[in-house]
C-alpha positions in Angstrom: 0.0 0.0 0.0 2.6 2.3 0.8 4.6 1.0 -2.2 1.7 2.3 -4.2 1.6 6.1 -2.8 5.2 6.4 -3.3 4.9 5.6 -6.8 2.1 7.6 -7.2 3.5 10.8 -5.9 6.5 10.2 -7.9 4.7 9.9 -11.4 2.7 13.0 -10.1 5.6 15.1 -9.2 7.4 14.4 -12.5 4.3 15.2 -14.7 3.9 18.7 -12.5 7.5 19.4 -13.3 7.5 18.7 -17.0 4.3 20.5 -17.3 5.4 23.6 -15.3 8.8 23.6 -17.1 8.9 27.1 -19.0 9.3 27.2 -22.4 12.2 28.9 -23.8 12.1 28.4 -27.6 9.9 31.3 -28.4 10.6 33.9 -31.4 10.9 36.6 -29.1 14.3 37.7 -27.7 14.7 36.5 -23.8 16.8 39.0 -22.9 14.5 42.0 -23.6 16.9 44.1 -25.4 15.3 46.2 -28.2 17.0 45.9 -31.4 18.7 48.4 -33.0 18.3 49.0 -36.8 20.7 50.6 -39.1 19.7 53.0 -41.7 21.0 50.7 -44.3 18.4 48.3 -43.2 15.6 50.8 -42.9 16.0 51.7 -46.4 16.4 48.3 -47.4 13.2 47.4 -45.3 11.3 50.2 -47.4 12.9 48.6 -50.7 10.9 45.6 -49.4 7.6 47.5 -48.5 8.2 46.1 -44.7 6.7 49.0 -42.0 9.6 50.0 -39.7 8.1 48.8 -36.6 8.9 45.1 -38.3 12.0 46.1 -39.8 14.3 43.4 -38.0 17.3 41.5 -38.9 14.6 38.6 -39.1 12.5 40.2 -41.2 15.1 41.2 -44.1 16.7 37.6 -43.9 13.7 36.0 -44.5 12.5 38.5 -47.4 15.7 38.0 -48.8 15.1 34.3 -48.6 11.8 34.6 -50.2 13.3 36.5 -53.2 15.8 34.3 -53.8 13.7 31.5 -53.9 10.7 33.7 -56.3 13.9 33.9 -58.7 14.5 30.3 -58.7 11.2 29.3 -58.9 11.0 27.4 -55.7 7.6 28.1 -55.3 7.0 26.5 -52.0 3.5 25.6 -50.2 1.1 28.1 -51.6 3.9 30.0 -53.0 4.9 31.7 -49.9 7.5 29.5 -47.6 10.4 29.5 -50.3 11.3 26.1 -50.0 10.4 23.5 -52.9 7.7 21.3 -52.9 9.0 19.1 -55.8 12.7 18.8 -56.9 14.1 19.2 -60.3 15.4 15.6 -60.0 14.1 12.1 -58.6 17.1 12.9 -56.1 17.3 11.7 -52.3 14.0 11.6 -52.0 12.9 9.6 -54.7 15.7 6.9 -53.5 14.1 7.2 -49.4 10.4 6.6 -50.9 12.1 4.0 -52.9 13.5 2.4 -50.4 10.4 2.6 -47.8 8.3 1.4 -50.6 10.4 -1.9 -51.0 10.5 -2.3 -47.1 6.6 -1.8 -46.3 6.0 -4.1 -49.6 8.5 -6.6 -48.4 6.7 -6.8 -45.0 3.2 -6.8 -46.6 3.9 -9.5 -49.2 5.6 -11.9 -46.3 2.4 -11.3 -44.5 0.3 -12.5 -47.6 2.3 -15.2 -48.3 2.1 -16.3 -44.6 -1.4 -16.4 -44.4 -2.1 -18.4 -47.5 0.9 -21.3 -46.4 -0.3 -21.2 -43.1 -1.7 -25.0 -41.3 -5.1 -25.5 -41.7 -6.4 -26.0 -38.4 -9.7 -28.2 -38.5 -12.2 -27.2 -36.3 -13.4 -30.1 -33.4 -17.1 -29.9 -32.7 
């Protein structure tokens, strides 16, 4: 019985702390700092059409990203994230659905085959 409470108030005690742990990997900065933009990247957020209030570092790496990708027609879900949906090539991942294709058919046809070589078991009234 006491066993029991022990364990009990263990499990509870280590849900409460991974539950109550705080979570650090927000897109804010921790620190609180504000950051400071140069004029350089003012004009280049105006370039852009980005309001100053957003002008970040951030901000202008990722619209750069974005442009680069426009150029090379990426084209990325709903045209917007800047990373490729479909490659060029059949490439690496052509070769992993390959592969996971021939594993997951391997498995299936053993289980097919297994089932129709299996013993026949008759049935005793």
């Amino acid at each position: 019985m006491n066993k029991i409470n022990v364990m009990a108030a263990a499990t509870i005690a280590v849900l409460a702390a991974a539950v109550s742990m705080p979570v650090f990997a927000q897109p804010y900065s921790i620190g609180g700092g504000a950051q400071t933009v140069t004029p350089a990247q003012l004009e280049e957020c105006k370039s852009y059409g980005v309001p100053e209030f957003a002008c970040t570092e951030q901000t202008l790496l990722a619209k750069r990203r974005l442009i680069a990708a426009e150029k090379e027609g990426a084209g990325g879900f709903l045209g917007d994230s800047g990373v490729p949906m479909f490659g060029r090539s059949f490439g690496e991942m052509g070769a992993f659905v390959g592969i996971i294709g021939a594993i997951f058919g391997g498995v299936a046809a053993m289980f097919f085959v297994r089932a129709r070589v299996g013993q026949k078991v008759p049935i005793q009234p």
